[in-house]
N, CA, C and O atoms as a Tripos MOL2 file, in Angstrom:
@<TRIPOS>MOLECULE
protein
  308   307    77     0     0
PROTEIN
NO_CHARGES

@<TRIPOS>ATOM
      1 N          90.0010   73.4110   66.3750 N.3       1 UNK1
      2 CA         91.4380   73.2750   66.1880 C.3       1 UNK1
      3 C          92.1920   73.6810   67.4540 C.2       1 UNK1
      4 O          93.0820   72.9650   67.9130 O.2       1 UNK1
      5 N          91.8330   74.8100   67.9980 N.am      2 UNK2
      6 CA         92.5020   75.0900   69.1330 C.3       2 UNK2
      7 C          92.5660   74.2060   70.2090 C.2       2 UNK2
      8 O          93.4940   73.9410   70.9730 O.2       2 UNK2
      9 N          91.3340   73.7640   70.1330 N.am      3 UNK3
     10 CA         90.9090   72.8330   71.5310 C.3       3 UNK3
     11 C          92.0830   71.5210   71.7140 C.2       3 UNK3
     12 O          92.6010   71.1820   72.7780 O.2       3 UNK3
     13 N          92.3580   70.8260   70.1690 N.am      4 UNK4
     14 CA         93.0000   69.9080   69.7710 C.3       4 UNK4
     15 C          94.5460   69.7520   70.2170 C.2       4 UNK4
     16 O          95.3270   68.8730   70.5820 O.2       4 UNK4
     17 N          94.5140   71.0680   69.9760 N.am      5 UNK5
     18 CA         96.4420   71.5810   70.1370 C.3       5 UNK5
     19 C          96.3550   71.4380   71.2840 C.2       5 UNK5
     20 O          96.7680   70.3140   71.5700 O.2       5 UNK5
     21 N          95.9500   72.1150   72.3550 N.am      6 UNK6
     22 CA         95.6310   72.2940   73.6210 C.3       6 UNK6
     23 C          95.9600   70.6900   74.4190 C.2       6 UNK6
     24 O          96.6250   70.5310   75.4420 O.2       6 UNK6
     25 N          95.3340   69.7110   73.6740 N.am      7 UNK7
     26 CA         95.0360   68.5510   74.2440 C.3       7 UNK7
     27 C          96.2330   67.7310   73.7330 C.2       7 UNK7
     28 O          96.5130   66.7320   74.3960 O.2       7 UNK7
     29 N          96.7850   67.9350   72.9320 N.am      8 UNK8
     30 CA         97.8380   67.6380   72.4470 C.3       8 UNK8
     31 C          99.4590   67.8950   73.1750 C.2       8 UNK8
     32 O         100.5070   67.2630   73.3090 O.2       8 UNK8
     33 N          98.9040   69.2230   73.5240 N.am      9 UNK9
     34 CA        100.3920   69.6060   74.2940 C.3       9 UNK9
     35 C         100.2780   69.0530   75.3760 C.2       9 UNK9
     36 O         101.2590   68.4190   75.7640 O.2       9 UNK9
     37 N          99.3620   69.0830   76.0240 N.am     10 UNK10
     38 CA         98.9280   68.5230   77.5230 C.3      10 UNK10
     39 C          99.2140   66.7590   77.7490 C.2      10 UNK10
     40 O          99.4450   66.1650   78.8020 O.2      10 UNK10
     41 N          99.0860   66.1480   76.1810 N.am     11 UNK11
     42 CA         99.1770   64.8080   76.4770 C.3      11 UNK11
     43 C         100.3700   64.6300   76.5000 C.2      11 UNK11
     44 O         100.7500   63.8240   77.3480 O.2      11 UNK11
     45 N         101.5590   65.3550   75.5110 N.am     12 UNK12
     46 CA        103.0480   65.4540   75.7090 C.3      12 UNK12
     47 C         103.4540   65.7040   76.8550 C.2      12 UNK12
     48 O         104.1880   64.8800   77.4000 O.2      12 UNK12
     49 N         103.1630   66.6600   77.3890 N.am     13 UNK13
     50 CA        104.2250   66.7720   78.8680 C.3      13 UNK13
     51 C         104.3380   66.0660   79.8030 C.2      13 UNK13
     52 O         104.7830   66.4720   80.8770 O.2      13 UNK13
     53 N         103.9560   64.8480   79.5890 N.am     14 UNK14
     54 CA        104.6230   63.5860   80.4520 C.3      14 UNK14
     55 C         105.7670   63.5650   80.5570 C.2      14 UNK14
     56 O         106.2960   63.3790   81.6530 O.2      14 UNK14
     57 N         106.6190   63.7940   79.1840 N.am     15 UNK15
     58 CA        107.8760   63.0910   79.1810 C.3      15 UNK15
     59 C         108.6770   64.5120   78.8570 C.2      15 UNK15
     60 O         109.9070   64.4830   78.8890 O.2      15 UNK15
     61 N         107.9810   65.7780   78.5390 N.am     16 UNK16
     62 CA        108.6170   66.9740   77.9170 C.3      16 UNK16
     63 C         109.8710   67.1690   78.8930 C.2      16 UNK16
     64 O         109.6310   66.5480   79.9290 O.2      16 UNK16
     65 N         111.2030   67.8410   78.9550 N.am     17 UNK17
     66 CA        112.2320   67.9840   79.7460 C.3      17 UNK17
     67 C         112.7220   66.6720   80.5670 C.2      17 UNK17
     68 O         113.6030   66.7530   81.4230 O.2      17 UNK17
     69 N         112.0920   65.4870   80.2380 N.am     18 UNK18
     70 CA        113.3740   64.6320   81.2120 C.3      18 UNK18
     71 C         114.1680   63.7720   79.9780 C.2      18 UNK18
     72 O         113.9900   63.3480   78.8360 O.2      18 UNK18
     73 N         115.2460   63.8370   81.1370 N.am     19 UNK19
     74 CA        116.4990   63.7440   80.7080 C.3      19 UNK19
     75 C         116.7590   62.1450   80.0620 C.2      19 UNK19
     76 O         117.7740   61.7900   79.4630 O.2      19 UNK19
     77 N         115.5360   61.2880   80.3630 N.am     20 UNK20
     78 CA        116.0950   59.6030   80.0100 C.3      20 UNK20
     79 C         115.6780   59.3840   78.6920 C.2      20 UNK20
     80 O         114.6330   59.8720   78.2610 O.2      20 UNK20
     81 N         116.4640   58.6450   77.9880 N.am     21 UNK21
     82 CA        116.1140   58.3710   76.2600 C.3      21 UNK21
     83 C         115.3420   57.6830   76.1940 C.2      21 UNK21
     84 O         114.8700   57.2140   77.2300 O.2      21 UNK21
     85 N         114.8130   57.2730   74.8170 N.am     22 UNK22
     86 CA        113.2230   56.6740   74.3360 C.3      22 UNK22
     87 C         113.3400   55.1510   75.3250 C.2      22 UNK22
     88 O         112.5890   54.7190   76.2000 O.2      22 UNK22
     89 N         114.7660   54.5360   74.6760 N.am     23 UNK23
     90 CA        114.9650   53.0830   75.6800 C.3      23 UNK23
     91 C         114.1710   53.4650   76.9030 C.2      23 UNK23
     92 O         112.9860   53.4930   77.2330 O.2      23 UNK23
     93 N         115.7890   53.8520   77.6320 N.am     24 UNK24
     94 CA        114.9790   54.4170   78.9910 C.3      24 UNK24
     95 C         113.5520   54.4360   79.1980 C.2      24 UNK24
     96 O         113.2470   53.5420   79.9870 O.2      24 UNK24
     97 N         112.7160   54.9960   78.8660 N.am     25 UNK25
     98 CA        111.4660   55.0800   78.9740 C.3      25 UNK25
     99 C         110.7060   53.9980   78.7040 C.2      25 UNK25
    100 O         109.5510   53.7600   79.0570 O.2      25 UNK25
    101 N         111.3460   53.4540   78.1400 N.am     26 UNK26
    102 CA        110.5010   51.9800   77.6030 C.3      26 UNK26
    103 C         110.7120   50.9420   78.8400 C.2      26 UNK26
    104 O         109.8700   50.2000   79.3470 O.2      26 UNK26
    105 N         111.8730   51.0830   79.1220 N.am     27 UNK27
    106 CA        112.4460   49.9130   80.0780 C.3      27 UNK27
    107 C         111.7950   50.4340   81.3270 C.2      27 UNK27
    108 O         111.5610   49.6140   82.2150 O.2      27 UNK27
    109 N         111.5700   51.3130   81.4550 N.am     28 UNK28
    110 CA        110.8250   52.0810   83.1930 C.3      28 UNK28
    111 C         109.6030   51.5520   82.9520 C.2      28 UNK28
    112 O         109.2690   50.5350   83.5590 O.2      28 UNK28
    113 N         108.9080   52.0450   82.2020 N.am     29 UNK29
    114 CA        107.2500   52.5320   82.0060 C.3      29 UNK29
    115 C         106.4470   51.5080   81.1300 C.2      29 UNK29
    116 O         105.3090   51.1190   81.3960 O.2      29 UNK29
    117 N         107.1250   51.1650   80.1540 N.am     30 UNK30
    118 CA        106.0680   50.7000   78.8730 C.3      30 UNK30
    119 C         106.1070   49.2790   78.4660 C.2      30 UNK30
    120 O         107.2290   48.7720   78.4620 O.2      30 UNK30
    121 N         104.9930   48.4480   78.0820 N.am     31 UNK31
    122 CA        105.1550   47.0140   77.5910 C.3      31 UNK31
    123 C         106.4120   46.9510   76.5810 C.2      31 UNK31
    124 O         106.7680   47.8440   75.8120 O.2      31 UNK31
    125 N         107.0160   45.6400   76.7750 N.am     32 UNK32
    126 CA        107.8870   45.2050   75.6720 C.3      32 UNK32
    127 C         107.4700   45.3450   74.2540 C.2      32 UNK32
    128 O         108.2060   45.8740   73.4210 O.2      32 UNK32
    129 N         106.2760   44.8690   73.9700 N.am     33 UNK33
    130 CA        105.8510   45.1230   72.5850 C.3      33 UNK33
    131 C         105.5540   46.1080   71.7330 C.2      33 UNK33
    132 O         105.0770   46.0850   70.5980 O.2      33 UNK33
    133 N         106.0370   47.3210   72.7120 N.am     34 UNK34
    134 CA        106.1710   48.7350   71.8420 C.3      34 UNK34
    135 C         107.4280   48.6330   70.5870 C.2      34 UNK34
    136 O         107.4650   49.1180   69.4560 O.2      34 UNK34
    137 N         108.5360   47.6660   71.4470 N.am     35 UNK35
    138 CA        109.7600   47.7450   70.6080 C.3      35 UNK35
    139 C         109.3380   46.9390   69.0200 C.2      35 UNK35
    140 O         109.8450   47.3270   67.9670 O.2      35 UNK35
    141 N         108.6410   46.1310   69.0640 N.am     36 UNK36
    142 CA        108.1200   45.8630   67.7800 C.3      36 UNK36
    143 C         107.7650   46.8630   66.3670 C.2      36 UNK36
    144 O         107.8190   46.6670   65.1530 O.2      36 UNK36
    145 N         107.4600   47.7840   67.0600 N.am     37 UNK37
    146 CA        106.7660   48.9380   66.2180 C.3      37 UNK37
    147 C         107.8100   50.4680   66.6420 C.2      37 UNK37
    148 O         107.7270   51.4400   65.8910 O.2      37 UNK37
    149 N         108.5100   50.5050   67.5740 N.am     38 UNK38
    150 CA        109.4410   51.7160   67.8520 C.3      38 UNK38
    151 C         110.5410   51.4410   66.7110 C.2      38 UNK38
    152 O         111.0840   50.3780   66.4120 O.2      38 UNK38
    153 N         110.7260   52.9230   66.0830 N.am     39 UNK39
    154 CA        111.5750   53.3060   64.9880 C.3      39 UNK39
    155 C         113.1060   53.5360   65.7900 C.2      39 UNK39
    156 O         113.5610   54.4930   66.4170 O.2      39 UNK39
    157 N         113.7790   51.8800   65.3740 N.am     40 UNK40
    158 CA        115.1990   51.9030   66.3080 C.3      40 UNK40
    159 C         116.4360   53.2500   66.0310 C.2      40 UNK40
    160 O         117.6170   53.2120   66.3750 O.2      40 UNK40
    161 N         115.7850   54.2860   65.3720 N.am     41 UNK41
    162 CA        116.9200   55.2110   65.2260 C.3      41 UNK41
    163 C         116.6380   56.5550   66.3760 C.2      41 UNK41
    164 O         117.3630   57.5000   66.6860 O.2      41 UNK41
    165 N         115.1820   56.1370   66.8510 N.am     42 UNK42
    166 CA        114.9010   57.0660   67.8670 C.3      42 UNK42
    167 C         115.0250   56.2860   69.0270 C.2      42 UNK42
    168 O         114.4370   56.7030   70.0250 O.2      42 UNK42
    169 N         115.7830   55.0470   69.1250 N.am     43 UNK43
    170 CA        115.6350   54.8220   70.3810 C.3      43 UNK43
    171 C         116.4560   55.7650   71.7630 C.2      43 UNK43
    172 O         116.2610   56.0120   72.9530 O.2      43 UNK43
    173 N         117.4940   56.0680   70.6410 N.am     44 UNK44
    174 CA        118.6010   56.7280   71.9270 C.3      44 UNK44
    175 C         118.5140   57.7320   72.1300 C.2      44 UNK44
    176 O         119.5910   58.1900   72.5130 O.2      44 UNK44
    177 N         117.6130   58.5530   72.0810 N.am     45 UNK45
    178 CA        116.9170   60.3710   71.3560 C.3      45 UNK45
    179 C         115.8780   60.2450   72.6860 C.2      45 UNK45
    180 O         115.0770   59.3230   72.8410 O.2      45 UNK45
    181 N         116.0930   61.4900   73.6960 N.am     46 UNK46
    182 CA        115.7360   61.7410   74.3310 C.3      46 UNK46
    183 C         113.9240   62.1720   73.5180 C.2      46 UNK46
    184 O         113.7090   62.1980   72.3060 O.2      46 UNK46
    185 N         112.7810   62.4850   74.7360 N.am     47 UNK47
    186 CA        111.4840   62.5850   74.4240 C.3      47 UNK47
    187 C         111.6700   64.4260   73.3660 C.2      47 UNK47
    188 O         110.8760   64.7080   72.4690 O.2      47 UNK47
    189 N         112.4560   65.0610   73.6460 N.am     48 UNK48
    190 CA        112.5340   66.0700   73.5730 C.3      48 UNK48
    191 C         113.3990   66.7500   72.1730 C.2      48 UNK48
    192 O         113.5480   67.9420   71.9020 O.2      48 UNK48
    193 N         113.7400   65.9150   71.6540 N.am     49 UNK49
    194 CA        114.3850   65.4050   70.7590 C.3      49 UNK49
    195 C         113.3500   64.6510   69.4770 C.2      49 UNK49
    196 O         113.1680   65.0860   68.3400 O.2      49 UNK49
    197 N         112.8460   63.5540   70.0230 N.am     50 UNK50
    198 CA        111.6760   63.2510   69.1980 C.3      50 UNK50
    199 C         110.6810   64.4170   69.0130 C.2      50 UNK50
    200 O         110.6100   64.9380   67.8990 O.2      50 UNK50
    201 N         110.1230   64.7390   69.7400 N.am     51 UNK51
    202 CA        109.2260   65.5160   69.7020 C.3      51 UNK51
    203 C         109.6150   66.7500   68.9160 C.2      51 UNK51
    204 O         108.7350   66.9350   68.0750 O.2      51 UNK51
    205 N         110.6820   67.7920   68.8220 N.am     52 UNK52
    206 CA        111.0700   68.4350   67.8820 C.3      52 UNK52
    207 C         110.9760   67.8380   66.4600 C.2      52 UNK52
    208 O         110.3870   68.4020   65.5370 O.2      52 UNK52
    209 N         111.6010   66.6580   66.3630 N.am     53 UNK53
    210 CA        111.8320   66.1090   65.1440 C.3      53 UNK53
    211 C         110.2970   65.9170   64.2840 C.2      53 UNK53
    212 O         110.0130   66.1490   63.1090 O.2      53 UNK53
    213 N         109.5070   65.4120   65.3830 N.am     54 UNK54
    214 CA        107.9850   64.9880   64.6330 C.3      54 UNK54
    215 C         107.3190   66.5570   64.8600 C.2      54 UNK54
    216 O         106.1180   66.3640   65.0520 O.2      54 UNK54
    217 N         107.6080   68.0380   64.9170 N.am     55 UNK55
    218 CA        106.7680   68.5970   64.5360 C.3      55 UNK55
    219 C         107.6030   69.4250   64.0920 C.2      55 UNK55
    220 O         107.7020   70.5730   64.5240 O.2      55 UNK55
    221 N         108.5040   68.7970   62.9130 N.am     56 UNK56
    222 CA        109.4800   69.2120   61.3260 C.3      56 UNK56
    223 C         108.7600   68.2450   60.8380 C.2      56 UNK56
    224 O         109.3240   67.8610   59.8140 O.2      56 UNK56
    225 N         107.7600   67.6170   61.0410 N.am     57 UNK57
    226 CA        107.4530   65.9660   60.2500 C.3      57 UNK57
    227 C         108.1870   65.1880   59.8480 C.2      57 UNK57
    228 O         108.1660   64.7520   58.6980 O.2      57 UNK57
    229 N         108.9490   64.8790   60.6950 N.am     58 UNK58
    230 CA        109.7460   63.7990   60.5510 C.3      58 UNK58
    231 C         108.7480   62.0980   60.5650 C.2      58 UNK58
    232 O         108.4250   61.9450   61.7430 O.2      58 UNK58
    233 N         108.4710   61.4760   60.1320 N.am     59 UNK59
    234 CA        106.8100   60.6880   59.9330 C.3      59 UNK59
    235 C         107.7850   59.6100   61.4580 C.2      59 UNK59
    236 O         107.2770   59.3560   62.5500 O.2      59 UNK59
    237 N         109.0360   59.2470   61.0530 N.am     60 UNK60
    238 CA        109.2360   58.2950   61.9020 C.3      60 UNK60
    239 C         109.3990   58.5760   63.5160 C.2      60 UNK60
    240 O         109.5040   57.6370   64.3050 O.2      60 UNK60
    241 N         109.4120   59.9120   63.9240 N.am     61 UNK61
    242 CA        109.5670   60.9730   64.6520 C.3      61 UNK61
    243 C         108.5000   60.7120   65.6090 C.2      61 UNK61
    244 O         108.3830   60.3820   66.7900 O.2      61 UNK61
    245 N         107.4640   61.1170   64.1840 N.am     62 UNK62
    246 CA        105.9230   61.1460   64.7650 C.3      62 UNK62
    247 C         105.5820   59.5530   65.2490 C.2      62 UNK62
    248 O         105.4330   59.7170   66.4590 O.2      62 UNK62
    249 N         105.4870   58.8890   65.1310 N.am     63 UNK63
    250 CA        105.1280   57.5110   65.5090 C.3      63 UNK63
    251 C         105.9110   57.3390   66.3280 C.2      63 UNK63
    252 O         105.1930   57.0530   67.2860 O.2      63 UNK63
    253 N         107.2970   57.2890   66.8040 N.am     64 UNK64
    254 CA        108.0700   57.3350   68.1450 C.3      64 UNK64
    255 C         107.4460   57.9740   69.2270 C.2      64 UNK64
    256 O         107.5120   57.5200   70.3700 O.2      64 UNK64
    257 N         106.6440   59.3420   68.8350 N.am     65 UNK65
    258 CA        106.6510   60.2390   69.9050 C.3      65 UNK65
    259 C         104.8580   59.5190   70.0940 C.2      65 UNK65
    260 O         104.5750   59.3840   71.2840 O.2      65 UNK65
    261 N         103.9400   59.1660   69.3080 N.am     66 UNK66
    262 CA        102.8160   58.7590   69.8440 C.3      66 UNK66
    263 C         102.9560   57.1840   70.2220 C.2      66 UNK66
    264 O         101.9130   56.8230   70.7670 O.2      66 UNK66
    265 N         104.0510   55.9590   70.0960 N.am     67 UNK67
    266 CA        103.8100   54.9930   70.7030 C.3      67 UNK67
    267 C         104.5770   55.5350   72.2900 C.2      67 UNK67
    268 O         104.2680   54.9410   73.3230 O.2      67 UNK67
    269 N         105.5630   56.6850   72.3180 N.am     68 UNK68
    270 CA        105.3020   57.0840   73.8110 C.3      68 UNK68
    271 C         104.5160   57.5760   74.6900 C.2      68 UNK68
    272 O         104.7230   57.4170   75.8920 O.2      68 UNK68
    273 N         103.4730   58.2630   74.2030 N.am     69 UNK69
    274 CA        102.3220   59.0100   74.7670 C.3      69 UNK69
    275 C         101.0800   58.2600   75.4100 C.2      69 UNK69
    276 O         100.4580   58.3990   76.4630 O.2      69 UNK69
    277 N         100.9680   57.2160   74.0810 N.am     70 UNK70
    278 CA         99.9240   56.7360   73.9220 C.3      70 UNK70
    279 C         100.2310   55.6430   75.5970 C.2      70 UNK70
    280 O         101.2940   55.1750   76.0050 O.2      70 UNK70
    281 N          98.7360   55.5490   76.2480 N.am     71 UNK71
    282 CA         98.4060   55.1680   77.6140 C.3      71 UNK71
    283 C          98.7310   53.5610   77.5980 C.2      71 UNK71
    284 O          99.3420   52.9410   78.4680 O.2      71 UNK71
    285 N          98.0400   52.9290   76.1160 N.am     72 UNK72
    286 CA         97.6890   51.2900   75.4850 C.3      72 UNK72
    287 C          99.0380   50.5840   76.1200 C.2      72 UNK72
    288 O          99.1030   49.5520   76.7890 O.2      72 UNK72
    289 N          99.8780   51.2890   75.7840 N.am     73 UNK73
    290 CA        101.1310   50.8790   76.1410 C.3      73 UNK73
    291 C         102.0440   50.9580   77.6430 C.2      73 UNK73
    292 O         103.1800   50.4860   77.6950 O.2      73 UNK73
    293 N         101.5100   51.4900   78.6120 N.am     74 UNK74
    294 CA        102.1980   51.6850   79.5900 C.3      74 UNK74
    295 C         101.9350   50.4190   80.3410 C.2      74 UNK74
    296 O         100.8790   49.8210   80.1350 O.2      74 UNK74
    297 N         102.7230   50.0110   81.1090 N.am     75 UNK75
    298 CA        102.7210   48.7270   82.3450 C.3      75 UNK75
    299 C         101.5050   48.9300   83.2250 C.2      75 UNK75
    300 O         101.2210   49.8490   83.9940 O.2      75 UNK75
    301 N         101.1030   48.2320   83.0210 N.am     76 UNK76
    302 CA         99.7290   47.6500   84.4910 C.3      76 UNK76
    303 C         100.4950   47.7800   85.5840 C.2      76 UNK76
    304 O         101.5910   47.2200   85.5590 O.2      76 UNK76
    305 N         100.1160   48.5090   86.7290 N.am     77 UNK77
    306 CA        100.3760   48.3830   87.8420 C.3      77 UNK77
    307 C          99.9300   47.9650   88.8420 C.2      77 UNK77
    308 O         100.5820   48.0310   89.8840 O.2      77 UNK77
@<TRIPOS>BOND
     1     1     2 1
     2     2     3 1
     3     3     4 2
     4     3     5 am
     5     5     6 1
     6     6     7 1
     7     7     8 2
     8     7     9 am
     9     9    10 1
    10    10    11 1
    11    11    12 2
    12    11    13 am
    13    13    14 1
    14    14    15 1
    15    15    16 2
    16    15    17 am
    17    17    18 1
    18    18    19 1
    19    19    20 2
    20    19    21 am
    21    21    22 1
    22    22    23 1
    23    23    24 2
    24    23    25 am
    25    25    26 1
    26    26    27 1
    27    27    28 2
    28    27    29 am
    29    29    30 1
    30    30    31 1
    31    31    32 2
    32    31    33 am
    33    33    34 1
    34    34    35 1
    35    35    36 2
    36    35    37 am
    37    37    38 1
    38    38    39 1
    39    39    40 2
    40    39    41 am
    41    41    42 1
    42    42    43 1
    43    43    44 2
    44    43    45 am
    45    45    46 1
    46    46    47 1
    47    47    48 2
    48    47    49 am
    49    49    50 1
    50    50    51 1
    51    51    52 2
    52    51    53 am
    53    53    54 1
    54    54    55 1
    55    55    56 2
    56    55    57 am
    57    57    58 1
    58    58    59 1
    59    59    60 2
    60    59    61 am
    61    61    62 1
    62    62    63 1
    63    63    64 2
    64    63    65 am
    65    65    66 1
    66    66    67 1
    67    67    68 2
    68    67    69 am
    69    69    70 1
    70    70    71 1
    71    71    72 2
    72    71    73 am
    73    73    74 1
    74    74    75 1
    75    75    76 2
    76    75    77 am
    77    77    78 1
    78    78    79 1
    79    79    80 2
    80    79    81 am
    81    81    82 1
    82    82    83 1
    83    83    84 2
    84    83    85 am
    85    85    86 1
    86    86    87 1
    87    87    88 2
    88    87    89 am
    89    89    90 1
    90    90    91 1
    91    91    92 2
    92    91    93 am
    93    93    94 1
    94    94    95 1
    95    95    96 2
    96    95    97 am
    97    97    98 1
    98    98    99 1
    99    99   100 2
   100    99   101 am
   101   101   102 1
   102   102   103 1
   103   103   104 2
   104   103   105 am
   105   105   106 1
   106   106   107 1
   107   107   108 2
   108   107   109 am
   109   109   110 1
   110   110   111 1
   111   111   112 2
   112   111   113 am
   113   113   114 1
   114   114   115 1
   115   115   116 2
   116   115   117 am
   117   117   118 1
   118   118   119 1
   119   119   120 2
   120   119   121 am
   121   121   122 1
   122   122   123 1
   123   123   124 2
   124   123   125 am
   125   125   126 1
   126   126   127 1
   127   127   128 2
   128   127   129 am
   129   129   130 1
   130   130   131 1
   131   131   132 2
   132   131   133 am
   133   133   134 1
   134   134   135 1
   135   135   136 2
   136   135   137 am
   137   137   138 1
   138   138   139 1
   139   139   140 2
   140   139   141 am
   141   141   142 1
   142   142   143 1
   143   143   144 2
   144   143   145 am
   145   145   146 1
   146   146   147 1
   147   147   148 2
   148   147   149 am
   149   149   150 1
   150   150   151 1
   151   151   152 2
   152   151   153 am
   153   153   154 1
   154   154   155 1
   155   155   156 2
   156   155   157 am
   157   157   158 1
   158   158   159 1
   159   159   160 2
   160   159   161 am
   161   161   162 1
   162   162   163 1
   163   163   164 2
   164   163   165 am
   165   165   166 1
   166   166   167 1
   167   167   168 2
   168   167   169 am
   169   169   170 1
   170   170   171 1
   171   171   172 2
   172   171   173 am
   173   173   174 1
   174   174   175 1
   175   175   176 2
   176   175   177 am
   177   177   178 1
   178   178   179 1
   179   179   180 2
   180   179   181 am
   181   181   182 1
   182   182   183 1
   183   183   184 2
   184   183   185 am
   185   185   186 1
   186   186   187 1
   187   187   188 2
   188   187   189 am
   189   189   190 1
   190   190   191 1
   191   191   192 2
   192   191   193 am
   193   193   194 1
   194   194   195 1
   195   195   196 2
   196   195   197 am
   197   197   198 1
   198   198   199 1
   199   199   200 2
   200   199   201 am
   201   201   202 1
   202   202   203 1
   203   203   204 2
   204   203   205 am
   205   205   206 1
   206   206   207 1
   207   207   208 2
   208   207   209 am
   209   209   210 1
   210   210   211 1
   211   211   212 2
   212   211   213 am
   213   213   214 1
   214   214   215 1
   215   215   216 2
   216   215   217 am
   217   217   218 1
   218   218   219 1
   219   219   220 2
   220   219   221 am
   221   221   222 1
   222   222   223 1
   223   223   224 2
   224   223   225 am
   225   225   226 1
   226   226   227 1
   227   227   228 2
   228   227   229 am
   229   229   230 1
   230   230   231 1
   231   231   232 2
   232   231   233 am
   233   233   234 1
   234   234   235 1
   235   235   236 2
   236   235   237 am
   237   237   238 1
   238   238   239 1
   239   239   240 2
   240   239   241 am
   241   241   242 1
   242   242   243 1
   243   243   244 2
   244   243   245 am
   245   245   246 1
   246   246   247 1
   247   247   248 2
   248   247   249 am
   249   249   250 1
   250   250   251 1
   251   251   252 2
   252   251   253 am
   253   253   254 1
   254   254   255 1
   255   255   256 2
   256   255   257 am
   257   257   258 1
   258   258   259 1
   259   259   260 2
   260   259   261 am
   261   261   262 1
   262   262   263 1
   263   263   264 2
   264   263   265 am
   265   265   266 1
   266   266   267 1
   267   267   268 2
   268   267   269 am
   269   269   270 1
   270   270   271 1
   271   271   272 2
   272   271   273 am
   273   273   274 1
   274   274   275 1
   275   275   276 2
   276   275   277 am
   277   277   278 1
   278   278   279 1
   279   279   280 2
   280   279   281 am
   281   281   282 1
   282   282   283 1
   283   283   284 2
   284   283   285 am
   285   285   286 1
   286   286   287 1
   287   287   288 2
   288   287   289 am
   289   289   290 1
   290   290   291 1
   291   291   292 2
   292   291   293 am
   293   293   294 1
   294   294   295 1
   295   295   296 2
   296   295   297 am
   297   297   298 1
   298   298   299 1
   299   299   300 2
   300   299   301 am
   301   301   302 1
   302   302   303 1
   303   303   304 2
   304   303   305 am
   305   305   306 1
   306   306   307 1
   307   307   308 2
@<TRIPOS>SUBSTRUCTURE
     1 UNK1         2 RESIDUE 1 A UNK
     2 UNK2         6 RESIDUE 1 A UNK
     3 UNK3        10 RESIDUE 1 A UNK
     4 UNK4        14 RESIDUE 1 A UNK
     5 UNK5        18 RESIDUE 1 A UNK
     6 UNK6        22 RESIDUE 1 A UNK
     7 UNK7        26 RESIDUE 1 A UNK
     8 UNK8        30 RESIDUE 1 A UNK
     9 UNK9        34 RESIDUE 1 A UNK
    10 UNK10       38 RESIDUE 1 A UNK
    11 UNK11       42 RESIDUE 1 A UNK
    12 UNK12       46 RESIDUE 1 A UNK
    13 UNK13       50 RESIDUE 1 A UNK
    14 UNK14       54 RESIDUE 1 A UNK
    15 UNK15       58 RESIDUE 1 A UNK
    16 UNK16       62 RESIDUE 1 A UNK
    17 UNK17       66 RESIDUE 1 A UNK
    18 UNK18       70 RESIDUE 1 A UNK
    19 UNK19       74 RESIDUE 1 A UNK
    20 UNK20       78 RESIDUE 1 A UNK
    21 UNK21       82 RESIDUE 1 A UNK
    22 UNK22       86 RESIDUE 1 A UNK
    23 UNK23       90 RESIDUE 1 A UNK
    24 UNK24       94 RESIDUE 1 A UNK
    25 UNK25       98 RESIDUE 1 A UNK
    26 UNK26      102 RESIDUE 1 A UNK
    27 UNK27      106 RESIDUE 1 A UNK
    28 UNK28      110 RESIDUE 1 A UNK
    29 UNK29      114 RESIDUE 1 A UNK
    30 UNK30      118 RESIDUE 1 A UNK
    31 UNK31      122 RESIDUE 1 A UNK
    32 UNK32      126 RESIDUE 1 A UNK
    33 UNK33      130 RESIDUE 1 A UNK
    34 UNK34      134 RESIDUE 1 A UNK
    35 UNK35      138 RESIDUE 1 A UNK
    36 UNK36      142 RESIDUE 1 A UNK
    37 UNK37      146 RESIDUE 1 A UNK
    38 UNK38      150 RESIDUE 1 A UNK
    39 UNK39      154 RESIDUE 1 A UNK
    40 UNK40      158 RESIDUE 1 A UNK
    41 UNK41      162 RESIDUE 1 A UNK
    42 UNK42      166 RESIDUE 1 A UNK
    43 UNK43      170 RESIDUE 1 A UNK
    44 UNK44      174 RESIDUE 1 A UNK
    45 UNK45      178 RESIDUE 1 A UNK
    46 UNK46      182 RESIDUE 1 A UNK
    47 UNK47      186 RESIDUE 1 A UNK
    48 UNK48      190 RESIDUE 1 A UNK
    49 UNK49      194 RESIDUE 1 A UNK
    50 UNK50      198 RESIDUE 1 A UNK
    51 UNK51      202 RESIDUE 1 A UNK
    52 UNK52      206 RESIDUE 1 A UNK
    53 UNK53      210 RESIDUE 1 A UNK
    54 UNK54      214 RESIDUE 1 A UNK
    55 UNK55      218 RESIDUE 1 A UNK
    56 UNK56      222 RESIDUE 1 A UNK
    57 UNK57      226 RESIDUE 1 A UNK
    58 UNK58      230 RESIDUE 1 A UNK
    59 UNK59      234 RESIDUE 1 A UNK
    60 UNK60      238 RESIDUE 1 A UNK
    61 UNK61      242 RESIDUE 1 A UNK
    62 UNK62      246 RESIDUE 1 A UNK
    63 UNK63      250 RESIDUE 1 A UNK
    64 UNK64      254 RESIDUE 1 A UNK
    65 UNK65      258 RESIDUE 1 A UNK
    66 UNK66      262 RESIDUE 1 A UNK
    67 UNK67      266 RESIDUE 1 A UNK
    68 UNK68      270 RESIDUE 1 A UNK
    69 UNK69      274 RESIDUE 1 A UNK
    70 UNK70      278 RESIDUE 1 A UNK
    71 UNK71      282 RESIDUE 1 A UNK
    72 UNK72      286 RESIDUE 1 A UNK
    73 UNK73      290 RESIDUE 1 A UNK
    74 UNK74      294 RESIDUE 1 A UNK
    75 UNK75      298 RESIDUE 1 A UNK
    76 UNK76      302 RESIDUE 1 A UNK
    77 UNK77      306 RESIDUE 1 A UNK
């Protein structure tokens, strides 16, 4: 369990403290086809913001904050 958390926090702090909202982040960094599946009430909610919200379990929170994390989704460079 510990190990998990550990790896967990570590995969968050990509986005932990900056200042640009979920959009934002999408439009910089991530394929278009995240917006298919991104919960449009977190779009304007900074990473930091989501991330509070999904560990109150907020379920839609949580799926905002892992289609940001998650790598599947970032732009080929």
């Amino acid at each position: 369990m510990g190990w998990a958390k550990f790896a967990a926090v570590k995969l968050m702090g990509r986005y932990q403290g900056d200042p640009r909202t979920a959009r934002q982040i999408i439009a910089d960094e991530k394929q278009g086809k995240i917006l298919r599946e991104f919960p449009a009430e977190w779009l304007d909610k900074t990473f930091d913001e989501i991330d509070a919200a999904a560990r109150r379990g907020d379920q839609k929170a949580i799926t905002a904050r892992k289609l940001l994390t998650r790598k599947e989704y970032d732009r080929r460079r």
